[in-house]
C-alpha positions as CSV (number, residue, x, y, z in Angstrom):
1,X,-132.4,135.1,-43.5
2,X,-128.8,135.2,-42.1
3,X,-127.9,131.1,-41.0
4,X,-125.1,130.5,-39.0
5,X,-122.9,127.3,-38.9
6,X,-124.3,124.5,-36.4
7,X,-123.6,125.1,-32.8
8,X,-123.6,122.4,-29.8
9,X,-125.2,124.8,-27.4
10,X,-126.9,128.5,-28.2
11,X,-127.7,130.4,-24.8
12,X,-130.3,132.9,-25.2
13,X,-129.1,136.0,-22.6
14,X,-126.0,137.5,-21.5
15,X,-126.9,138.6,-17.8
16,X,-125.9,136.6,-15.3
17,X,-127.9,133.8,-16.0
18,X,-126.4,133.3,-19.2
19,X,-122.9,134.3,-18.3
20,X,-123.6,131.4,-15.5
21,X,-124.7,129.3,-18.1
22,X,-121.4,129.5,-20.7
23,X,-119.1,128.9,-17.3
24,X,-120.6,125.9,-16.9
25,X,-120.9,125.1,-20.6
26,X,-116.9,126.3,-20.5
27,X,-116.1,123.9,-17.6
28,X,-118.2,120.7,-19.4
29,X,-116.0,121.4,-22.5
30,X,-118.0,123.3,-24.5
31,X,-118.0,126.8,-26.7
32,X,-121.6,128.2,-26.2
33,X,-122.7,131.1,-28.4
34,X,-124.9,133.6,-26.9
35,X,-127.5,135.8,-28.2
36,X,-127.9,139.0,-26.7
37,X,-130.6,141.7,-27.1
38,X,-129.1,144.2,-25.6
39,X,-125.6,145.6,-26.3
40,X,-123.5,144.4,-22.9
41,X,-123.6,141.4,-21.0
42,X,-125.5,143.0,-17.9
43,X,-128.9,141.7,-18.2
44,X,-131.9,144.0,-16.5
45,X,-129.3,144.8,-13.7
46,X,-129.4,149.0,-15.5
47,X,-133.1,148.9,-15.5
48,X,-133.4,148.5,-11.7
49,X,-133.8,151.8,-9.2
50,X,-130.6,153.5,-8.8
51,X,-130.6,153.2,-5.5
52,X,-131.1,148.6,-5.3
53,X,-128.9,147.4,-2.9
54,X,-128.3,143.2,-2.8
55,X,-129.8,141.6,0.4
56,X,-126.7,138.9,-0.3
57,X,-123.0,140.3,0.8
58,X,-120.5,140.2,-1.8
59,X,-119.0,137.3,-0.7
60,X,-122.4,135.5,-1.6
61,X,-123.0,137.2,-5.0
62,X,-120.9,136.4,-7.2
63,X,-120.9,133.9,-10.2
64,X,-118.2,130.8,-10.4
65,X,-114.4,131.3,-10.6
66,X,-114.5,135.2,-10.1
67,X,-115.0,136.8,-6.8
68,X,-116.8,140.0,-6.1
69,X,-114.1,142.4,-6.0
70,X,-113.6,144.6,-2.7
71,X,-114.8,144.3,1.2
72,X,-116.7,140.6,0.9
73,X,-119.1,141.7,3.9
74,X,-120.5,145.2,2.6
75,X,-124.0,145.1,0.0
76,X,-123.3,145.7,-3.4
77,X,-125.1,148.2,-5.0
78,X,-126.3,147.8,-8.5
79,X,-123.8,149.9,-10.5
80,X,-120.7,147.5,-8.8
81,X,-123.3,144.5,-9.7
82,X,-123.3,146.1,-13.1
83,X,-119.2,146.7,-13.7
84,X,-119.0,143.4,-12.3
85,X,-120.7,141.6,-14.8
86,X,-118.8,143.9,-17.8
87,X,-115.9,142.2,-16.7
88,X,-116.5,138.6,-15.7
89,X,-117.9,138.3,-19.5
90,X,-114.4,140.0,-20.5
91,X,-112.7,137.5,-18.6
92,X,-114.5,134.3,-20.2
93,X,-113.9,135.9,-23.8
94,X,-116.8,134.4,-24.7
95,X,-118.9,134.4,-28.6
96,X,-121.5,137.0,-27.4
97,X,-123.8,138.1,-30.4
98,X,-125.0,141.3,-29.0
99,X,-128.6,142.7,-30.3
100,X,-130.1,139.9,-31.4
101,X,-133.4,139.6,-30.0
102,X,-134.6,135.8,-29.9
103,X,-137.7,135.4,-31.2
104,X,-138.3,131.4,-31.5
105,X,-136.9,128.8,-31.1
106,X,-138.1,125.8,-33.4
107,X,-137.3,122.2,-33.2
108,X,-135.8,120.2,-36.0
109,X,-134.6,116.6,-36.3
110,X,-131.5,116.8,-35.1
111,X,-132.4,119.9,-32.1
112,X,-133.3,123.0,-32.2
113,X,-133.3,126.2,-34.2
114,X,-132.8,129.9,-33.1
115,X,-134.4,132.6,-34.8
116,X,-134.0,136.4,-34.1
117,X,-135.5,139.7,-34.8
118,X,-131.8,140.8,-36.4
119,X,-132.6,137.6,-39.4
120,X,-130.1,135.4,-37.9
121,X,-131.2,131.9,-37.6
122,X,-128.5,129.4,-35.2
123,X,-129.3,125.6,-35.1
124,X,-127.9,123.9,-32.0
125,X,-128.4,120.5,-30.3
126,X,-129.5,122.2,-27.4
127,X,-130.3,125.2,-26.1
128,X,-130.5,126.8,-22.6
129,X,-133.3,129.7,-21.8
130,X,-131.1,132.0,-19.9
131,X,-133.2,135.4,-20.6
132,X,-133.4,135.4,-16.9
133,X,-136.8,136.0,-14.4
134,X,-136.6,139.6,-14.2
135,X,-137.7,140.3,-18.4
136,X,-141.3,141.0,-17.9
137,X,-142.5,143.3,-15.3
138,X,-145.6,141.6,-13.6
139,X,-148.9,143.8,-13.4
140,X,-151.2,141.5,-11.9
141,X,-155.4,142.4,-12.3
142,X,-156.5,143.9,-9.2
143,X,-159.8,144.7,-9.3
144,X,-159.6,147.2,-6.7
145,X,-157.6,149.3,-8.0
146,X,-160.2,150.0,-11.3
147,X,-161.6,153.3,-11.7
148,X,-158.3,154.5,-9.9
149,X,-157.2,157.7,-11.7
150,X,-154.2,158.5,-10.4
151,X,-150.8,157.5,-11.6
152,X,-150.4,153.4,-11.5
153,X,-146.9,152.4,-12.1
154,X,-144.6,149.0,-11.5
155,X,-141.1,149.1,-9.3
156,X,-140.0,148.7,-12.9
157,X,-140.2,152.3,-13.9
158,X,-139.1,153.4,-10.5
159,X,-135.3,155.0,-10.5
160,X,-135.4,157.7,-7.6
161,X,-137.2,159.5,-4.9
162,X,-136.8,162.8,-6.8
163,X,-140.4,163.0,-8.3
164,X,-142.2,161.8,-6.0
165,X,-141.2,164.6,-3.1
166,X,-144.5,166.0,-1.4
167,X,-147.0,163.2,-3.0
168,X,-148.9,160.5,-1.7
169,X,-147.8,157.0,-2.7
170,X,-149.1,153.4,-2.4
171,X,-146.6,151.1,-2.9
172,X,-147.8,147.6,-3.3
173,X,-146.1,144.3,-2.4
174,X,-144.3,143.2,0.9
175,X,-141.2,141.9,-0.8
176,X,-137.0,143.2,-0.4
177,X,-138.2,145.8,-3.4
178,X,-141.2,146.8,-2.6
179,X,-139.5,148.1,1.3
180,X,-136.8,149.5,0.1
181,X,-138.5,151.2,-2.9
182,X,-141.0,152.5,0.2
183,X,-138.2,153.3,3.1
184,X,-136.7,155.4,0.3
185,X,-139.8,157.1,-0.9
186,X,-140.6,158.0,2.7
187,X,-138.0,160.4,3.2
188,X,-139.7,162.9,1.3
189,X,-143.5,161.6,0.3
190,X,-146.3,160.0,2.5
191,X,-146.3,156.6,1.5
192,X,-148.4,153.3,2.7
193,X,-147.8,149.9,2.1
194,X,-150.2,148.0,0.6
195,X,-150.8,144.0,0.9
196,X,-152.2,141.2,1.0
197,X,-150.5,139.2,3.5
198,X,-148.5,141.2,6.7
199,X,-144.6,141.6,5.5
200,X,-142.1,139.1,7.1
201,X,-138.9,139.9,8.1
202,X,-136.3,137.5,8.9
203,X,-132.7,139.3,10.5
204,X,-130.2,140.0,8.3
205,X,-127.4,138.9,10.6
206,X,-128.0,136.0,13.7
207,X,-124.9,135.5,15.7
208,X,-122.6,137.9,13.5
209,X,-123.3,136.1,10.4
210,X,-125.1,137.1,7.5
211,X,-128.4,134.9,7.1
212,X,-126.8,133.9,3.7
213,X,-124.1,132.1,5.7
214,X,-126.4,130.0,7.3
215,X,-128.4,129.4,4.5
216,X,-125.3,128.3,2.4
217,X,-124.3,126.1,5.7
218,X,-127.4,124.2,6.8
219,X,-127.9,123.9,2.9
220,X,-131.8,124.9,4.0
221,X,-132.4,127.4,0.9
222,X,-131.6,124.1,-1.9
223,X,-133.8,121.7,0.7
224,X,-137.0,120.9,-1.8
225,X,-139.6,121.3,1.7
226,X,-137.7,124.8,2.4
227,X,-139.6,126.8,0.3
228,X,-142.8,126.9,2.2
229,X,-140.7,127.3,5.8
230,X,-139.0,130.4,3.7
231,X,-142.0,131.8,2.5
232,X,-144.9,131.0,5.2
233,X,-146.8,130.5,1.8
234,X,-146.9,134.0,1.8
235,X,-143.8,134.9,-0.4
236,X,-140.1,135.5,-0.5
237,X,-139.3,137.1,3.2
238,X,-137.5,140.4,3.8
239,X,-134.4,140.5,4.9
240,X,-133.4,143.4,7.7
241,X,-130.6,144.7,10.4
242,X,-133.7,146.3,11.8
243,X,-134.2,149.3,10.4
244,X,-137.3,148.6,7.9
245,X,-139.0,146.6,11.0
246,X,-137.9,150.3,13.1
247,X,-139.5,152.6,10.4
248,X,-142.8,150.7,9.3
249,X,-143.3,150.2,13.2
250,X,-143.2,153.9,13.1
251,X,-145.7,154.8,10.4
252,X,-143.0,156.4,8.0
253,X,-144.3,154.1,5.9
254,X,-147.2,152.7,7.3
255,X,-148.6,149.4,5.9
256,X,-151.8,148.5,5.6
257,X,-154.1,145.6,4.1
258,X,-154.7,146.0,0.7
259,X,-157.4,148.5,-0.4
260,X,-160.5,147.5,-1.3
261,X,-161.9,149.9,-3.9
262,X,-161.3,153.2,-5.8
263,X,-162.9,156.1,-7.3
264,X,-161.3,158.9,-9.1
265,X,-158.0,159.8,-7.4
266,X,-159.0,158.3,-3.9
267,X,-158.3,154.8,-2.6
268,X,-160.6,153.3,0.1
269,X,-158.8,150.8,2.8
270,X,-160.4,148.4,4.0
271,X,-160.8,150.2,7.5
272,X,-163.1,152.2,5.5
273,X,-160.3,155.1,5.4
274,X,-160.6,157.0,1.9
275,X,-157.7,159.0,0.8
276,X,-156.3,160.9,-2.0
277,X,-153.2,159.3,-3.5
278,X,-151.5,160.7,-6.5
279,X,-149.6,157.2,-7.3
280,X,-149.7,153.6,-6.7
281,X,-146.4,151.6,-7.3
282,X,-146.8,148.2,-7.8
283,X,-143.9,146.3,-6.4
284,X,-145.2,142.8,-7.4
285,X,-141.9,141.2,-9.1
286,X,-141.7,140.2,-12.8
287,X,-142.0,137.2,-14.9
288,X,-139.5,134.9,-17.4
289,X,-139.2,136.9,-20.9
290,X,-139.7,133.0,-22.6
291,X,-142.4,134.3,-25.1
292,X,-139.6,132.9,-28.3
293,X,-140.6,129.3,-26.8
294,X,-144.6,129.4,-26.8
295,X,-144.7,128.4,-30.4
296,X,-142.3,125.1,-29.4
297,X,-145.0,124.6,-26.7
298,X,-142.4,124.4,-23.4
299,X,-144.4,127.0,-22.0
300,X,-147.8,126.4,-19.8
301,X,-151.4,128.2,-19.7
302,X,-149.7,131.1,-17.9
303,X,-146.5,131.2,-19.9
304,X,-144.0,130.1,-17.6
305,X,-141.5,127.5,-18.4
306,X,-142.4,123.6,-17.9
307,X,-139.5,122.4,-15.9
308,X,-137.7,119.8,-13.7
309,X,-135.1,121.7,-11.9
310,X,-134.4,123.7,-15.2
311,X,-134.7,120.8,-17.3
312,X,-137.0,120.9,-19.8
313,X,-139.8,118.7,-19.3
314,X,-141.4,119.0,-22.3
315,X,-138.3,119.1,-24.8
316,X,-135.1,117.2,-24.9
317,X,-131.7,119.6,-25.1
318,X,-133.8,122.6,-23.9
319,X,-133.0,123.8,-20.3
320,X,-133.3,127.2,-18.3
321,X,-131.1,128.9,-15.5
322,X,-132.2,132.1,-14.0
323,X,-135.4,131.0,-12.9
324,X,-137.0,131.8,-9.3
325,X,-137.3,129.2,-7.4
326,X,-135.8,126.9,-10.0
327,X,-133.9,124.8,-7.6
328,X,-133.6,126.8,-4.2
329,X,-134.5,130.3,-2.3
330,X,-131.4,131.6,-4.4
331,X,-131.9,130.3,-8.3
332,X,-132.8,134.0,-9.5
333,X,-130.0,135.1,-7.7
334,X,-125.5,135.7,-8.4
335,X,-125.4,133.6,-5.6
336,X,-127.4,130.7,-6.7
337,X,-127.5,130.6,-10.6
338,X,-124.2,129.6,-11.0
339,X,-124.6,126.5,-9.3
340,X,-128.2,125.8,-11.3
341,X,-126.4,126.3,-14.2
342,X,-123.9,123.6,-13.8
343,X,-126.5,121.2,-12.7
344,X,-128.5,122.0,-16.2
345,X,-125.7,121.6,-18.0
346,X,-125.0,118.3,-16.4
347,X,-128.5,117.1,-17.3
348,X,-128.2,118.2,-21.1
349,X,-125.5,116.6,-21.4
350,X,-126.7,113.0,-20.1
351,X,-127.2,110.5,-23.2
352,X,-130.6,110.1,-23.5
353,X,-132.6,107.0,-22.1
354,X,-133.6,103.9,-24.8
């Protein structure tokens, strides 16, 4: 086993939420070390389809102290979310230990240790969870869909349109990827839709500004009673100039209620409508990749992080950033995390109550 000298604060990640993280460590002083599985500081960002375009503007996606570089109103795409990334990690100089895989974190006396696949263990006096929400695609059980024997993948392993051309596709989910995977998809395949509530769409733009705007003015995406106005209860709305609203209203795709049983390679909707389909795409999100904390026990039945606003509330000096919904609409986002961040390390770095 490799040990490294004490650290104040390890950060486990490199993507943004972890880049957002060491800023705000930076700013309270600090010299975090991060550990990195990968080999850049870019997070899942080259894992997403090729063609993912951010629902924010540039102007509201980037992290503290460097701006998103080039016209502040266009939609980034994922390779200039990518190159930007490269280089605000360049700019911090930061102590990135690249693939090192975290495997568990332990606690001792005096914090915490930090062991990796690589054999390098890092004891630190706190540690922030920054491996982001987007680590584990989610595959929920749908009971409909057994039997099917077509081709059942997630959004995850979706890059292109290419080989899809000419087939039938289910794409499931009513979330910002699940349409755009679907308005793409529909330019050369048949493709349906498939969910369990109806998709809501809120304008992209309301009297020339971006939605974002007004979110960041009224401050109603960081109000704690927002969420449910945001999400009807029915998850994270889709934002839209028109054109999604345009083409599902259309039928190119269509969307439908979920289906309700299968057999073979034929899905049957709950009209009664059976069909041949050659693929269903399940566009139903991911989950936090904290498994290195179940043996500490900060993790609940379903293995998601127990947390107060990203502050650990099962474990002194242990906090998170990158989490959905971890303080507003935007905490999985470049335009939220950075200010989670700061708040966490704020909170870590209270003295503790006697």
């Amino acid at each position: 086993m490799q040990s490294d000298t004490r650290q104040s604060v390890v950060i486990v990640g490199a993507g943004q939420a972890g880049l957002a993280a060491a800023g705000a460590v930076r700013a309270a002083g600090g010299e975090p070390v991060l550990l990195e599985a990968g080999s850049e500081p870019v997070g899942s960002w080259p894992h997403f389809y090729d063609s993912l375009t951010l629902f924010s503007p540039a102007r509201f996606s980037a992290l503290p102290g460097v701006g998103f570089p080039g016209d502040p109103d266009r939609y980034p795409r994922r390779d200039e979310v990518v190159d930007y990334l490269r280089d605000y990690a360049k700019r911090l100089e930061l102590d990135i230990r690249y693939g090192q895989q975290v495997e568990q974190v332990a606690q001792t006396a005096g914090g915490f240790v930090v062991r990796t696949a690589g054999g390098l263990e890092v004891s630190a006096g706190r540690v922030i969870a920054a491996s982001g929400g987007f680590g584990t695609p989610y595959r929920p059980r749908i009971p409909a869909l057994e039997g099917f024997g077509g081709r059942v993948l997630h959004a995850a392993d979706y890059r292109g349109p290419g080989p899809f051309a000419g087939q039938r596709v289910v794409v499931v989910g009513a979330g910002n990827s699940a349409i755009q995977i679907a308005i793409e998809l529909a330019e050369g395949a048949r493709v349906t839709i498939a969910s369990r509530h109806p998709i809501r769409f809120l304008p992209q733009r309301v009297a020339g500004r971006d939605m974002h705007f007004w979110l960041t003015a009224t401050r109603l995406d960081t109000a704690g009673w927002a969420r449910r106005l945001l999400t009807g209860g029915a998850g994270t709305p889709v934002f839209d100039t028109g054109s999604y609203a345009a083409a599902i209203a259309a039928g190119n795709p269509d969307r439908r209620p979920m289906f309700v049983r299968a057999a073979g390679s034929s899905l049957t909707f709950a009209d009664g409508q059976r069909e041949h389909v050659d693929t269903v795409l399940l566009a139903t999100g991911y989950r936090p990749a904290v498994g290195y904390l179940a043996a500490l026990g900060a993790l609940d039945k379903h293995r998601l992080p127990r947390h107060h606003g990203g502050v650990s509330s099962t474990h002194a000096g242990l906090g998170y950033v990158g989490l959905e919904w971890q303080r507003s609409f935007c905490s999985a986002t470049l335009r939220g995390v950075g200010r989670d961040a700061a708040h966490v390390v704020r909170q870590l770095h209270r003295p503790a109550r006697r």
